[in-house]
C-alpha positions as CSV (number, residue, x, y, z in Angstrom):
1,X,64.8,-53.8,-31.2
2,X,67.8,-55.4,-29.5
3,X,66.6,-54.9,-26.2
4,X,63.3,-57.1,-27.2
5,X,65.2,-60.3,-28.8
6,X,67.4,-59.6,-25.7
7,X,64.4,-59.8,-23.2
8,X,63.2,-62.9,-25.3
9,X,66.2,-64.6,-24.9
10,X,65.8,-64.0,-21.1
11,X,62.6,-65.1,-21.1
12,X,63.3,-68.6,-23.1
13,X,65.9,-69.2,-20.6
14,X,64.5,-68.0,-17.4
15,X,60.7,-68.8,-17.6
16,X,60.5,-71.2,-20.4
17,X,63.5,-73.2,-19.2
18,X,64.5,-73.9,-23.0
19,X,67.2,-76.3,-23.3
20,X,70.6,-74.4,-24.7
21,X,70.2,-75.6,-28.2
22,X,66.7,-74.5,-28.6
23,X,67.6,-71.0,-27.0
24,X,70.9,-70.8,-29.6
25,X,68.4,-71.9,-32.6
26,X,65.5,-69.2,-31.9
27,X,68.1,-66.6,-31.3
28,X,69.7,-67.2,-34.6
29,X,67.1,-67.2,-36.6
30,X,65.3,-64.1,-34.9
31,X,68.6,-61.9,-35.4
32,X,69.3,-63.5,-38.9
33,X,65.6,-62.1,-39.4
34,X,66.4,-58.7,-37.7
35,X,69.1,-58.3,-39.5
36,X,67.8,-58.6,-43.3
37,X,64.5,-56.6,-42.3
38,X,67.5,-53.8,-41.1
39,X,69.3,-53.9,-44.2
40,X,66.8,-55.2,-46.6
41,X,63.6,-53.3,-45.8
42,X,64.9,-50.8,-43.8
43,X,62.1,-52.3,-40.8
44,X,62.5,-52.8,-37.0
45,X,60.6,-56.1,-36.1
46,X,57.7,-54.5,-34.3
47,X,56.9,-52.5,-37.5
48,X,57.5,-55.7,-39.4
49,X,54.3,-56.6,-41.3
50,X,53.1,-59.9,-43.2
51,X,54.5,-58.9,-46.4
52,X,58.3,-58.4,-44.9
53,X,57.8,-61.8,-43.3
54,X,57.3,-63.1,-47.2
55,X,59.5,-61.4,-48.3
56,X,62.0,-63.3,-46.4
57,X,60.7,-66.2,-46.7
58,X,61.5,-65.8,-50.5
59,X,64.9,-64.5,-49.4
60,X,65.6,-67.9,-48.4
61,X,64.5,-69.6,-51.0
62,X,66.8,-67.4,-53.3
63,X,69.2,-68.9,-50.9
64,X,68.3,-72.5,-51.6
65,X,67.1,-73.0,-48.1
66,X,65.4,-76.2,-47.8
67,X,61.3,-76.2,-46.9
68,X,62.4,-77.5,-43.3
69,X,64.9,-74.7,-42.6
70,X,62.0,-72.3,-43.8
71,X,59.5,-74.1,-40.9
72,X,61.7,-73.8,-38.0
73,X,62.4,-70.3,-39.2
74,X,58.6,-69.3,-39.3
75,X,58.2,-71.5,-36.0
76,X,60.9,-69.1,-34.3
77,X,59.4,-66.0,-35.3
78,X,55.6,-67.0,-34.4
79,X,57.0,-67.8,-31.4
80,X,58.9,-64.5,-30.8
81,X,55.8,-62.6,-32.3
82,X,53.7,-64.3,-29.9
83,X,55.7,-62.9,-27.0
84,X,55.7,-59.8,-28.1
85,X,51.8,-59.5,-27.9
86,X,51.7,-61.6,-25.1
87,X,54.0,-58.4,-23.5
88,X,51.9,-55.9,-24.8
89,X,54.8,-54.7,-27.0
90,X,52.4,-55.3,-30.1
91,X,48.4,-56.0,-30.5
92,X,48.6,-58.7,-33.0
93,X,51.1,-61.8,-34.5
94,X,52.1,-60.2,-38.2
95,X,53.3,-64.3,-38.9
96,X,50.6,-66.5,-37.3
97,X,48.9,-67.0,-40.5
98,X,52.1,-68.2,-42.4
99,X,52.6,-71.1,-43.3
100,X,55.4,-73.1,-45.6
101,X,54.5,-75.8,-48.1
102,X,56.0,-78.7,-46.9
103,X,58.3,-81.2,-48.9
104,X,58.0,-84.9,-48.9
105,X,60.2,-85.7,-45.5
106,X,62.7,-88.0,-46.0
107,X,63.4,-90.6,-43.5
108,X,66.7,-90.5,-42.1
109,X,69.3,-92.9,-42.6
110,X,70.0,-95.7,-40.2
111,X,72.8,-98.1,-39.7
112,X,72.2,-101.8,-39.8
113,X,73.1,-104.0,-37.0
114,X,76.6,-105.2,-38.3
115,X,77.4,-101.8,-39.4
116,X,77.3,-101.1,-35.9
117,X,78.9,-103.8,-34.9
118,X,81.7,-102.6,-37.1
119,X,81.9,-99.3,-35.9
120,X,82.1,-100.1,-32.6
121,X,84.9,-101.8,-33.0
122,X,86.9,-99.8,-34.4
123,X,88.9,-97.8,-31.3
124,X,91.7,-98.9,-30.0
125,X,92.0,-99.8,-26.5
126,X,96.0,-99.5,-26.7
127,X,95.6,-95.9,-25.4
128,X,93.5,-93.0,-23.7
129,X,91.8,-92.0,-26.9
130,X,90.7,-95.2,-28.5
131,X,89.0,-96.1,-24.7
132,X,87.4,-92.6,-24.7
133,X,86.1,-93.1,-28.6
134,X,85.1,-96.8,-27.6
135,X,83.2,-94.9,-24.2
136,X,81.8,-92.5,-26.1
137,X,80.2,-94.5,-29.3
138,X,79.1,-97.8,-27.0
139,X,77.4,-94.8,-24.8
140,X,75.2,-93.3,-27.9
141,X,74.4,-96.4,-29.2
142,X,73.4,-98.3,-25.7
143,X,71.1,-94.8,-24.9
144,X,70.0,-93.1,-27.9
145,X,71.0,-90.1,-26.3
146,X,71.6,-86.5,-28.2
147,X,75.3,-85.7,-29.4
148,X,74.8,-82.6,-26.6
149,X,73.4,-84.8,-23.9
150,X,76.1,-86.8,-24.4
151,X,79.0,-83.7,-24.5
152,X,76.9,-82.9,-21.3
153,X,77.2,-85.8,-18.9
154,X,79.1,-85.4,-15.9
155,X,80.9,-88.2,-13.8
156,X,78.2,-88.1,-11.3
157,X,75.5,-88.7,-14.3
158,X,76.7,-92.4,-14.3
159,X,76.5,-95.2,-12.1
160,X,78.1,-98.3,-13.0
161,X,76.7,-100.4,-10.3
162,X,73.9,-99.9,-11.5
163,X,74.1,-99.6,-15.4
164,X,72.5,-97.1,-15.6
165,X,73.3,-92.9,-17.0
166,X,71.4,-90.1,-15.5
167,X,70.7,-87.7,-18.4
168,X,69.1,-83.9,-18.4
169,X,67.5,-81.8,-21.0
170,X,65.9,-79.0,-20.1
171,X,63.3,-79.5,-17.3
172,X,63.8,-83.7,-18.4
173,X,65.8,-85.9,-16.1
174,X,65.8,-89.6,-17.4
175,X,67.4,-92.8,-16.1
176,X,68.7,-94.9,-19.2
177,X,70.1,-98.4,-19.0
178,X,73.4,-99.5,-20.3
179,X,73.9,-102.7,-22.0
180,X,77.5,-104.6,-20.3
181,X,79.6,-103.5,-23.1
182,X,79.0,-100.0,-22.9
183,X,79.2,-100.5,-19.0
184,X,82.4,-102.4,-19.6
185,X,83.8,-100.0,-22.1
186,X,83.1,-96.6,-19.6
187,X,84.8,-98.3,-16.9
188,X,87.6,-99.5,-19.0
189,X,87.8,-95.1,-19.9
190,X,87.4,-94.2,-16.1
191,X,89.7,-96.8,-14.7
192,X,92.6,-96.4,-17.5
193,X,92.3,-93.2,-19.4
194,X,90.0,-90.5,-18.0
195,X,92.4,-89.2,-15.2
196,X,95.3,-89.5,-17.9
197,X,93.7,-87.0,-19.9
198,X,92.6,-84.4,-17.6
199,X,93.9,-80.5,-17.3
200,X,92.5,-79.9,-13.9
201,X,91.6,-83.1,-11.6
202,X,88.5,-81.5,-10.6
203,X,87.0,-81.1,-14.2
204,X,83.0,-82.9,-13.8
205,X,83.0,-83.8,-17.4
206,X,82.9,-87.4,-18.2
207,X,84.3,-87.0,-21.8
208,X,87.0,-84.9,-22.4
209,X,89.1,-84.2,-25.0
210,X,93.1,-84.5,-25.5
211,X,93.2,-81.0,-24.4
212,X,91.8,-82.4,-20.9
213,X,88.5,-80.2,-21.0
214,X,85.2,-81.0,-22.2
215,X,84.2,-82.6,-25.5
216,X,82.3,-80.4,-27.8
217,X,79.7,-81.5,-30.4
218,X,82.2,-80.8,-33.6
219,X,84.7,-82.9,-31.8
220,X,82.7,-86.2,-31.3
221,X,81.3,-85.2,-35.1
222,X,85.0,-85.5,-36.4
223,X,85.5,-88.6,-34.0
224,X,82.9,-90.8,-35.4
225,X,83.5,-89.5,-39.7
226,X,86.9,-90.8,-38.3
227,X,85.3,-94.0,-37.1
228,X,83.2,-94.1,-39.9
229,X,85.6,-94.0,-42.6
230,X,87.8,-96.6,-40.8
231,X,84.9,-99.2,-41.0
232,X,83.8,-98.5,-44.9
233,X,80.3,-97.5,-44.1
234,X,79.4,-95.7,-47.1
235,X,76.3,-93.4,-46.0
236,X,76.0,-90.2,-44.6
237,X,76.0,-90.4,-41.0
238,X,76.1,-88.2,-38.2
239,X,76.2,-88.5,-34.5
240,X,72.2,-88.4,-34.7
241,X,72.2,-91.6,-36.7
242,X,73.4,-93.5,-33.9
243,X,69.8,-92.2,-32.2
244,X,68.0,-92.8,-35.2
245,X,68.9,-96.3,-35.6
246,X,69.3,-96.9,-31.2
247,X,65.2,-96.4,-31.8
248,X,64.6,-98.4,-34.9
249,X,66.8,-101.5,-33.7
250,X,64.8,-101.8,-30.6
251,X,61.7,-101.2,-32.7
252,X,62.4,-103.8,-34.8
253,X,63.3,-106.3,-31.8
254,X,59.9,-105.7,-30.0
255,X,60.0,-102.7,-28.2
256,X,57.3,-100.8,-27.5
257,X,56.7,-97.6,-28.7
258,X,55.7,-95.7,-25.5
259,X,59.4,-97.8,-23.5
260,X,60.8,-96.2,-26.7
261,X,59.0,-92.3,-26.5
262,X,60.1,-92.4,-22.7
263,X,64.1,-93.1,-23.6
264,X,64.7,-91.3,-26.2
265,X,63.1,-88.0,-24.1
266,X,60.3,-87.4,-26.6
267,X,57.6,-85.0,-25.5
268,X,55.3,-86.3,-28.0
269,X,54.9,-89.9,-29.2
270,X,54.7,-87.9,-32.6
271,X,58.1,-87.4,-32.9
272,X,58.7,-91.0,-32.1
273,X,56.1,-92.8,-34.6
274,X,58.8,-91.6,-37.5
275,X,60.7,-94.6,-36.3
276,X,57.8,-97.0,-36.9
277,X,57.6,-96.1,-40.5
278,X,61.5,-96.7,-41.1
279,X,60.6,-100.0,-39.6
280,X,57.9,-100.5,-41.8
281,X,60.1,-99.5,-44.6
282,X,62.9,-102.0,-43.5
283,X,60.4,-105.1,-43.6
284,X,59.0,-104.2,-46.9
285,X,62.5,-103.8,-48.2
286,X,63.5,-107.5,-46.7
287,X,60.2,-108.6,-48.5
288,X,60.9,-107.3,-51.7
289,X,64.7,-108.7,-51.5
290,X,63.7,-112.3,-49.9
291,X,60.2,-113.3,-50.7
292,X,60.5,-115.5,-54.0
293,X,57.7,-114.4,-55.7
294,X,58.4,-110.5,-54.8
């Protein structure tokens, strides 16, 4: 059994080209899988049948796993099941007829436009850290980029000439403006703070941390709850709500939603047309707050 979620693995990386994250997020679900049909139903996954698949899918709602976690659990293992027929290691796909009742989604939270404003300014430029924070959040909110794109970046990834970062996901390459204060703010880092913080001058990363070696994604989260408490906003944000509301904003300024699909790195204009109803959302809330007969 291990030897065939190992060979997947390979084969997400290798053939597939899956981006890190997506690898990490099959492979942990697959072995969570493996792992309760080993101790659970005493099963191997190619002898796993319909009913085991249930049967964990009620395992996780005994859990409290939400329907979402259940989807992308299900997805993962159709995926891997499909592979192994596709390999001839079974004749049929014991979980392509699954499917999880849906919840109502909600749509995620956004910031409004003096909220960001206010969390923006919040760093200090009196030393390294508060120039890399400034950097950092100006970066995320000028690109809509992922909290592991950002983590990602190297110093050749950025051109300040030009104003312009160079991101990569996967098989992706995109070219993503930077409005002048996040252009000002990086080169205020590069110039006055970057070099400071390094361990080894010929580290690539572009944001480090204050042990002078790459930034990881639970190190920018605790940055901006720091950020975020310092500026009372009182909602539940995370590094993807500066994406989430990167989209809406330009949304709601005119933007169309293709220029919008191609920035944020969307393979389907799908995934993007979520933003379009949290802009629809926003006006009718605006009408029912301004209009006087509302």
């Amino acid at each position: 059994m291990l030897d065939l979620i190992c060979a997947y693995e390979n084969y997400l990386k290798k053939v597939k080209q899956a981006s890190d994250n997506t690898v990490a997020s099959y492979m942990r679900d697959i072995r969570q899988y493996a792992a309760w049909l080993r101790d659970t139903e005493d099963a191997d996954v190619v002898d796993a049948t319909q009913l085991n698949i249930t049967g964990f899918l009620a395992h996780l709602d005994q859990e409290g796993r939400s329907s979402a976690t259940k989807s992308r659990e299900i997805a993962s293992l159709k995926n891997f099941y499909s592979y192994l027929v596709t390999s001839g290691f079974l004749n049929e796909n014991p979980a392509k007829d699954i499917k999880v009742e849906r919840e109502e989604k909600k749509l995620p939270q956004i910031l409004t436009n003096r909220e960001i404003e206010n969390l923006l300014a919040q760093p200090s430029s009196a030393d390294s850290k508060g120039l890399r924070d400034k950097a950092m959040l100006e970066v995320m909110y000028a690109t809509g980029i992922r909290v592991s794109e950002l983590i990602n970046l190297n110093l050749e990834d950025v051109n300040i000439q030009a104003a312009i970062i160079k991101c990569s996901s996967g098989k992706k390459v995109r070219l993503i403006p930077l409005y002048q204060d996040a252009v000002r703010a990086l080169s205020a880092y590069l110039e006055n703070a970057r070099n400071v913080m390094l361990a080894n001058p010929s580290e690539q990363a572009l944001f480090v941390n204050m042990n002078g070696v790459r930034m990881s994604r639970q190190g920018f989260w605790k940055i901006l709850k720091h950020y975020q408490a310092m500026a009372h906003i009182d909602k539940d944000i995370t590094p993807h709500t500066l994406r989430h509301s990167f989209a809406v904003h330009l949304l709601e300024n005119g933007a169309d939603i293709g220029s919008v699909q191609e920035l944020l790195g969307h393979s389907d204009i799908s995934s993007t047309q979520m933003y379009t109803h949290m802009v629809d959302q926003h006006l009718k809330q605006v009408y029912a707050r301004c209009h006087p007969k509302a």
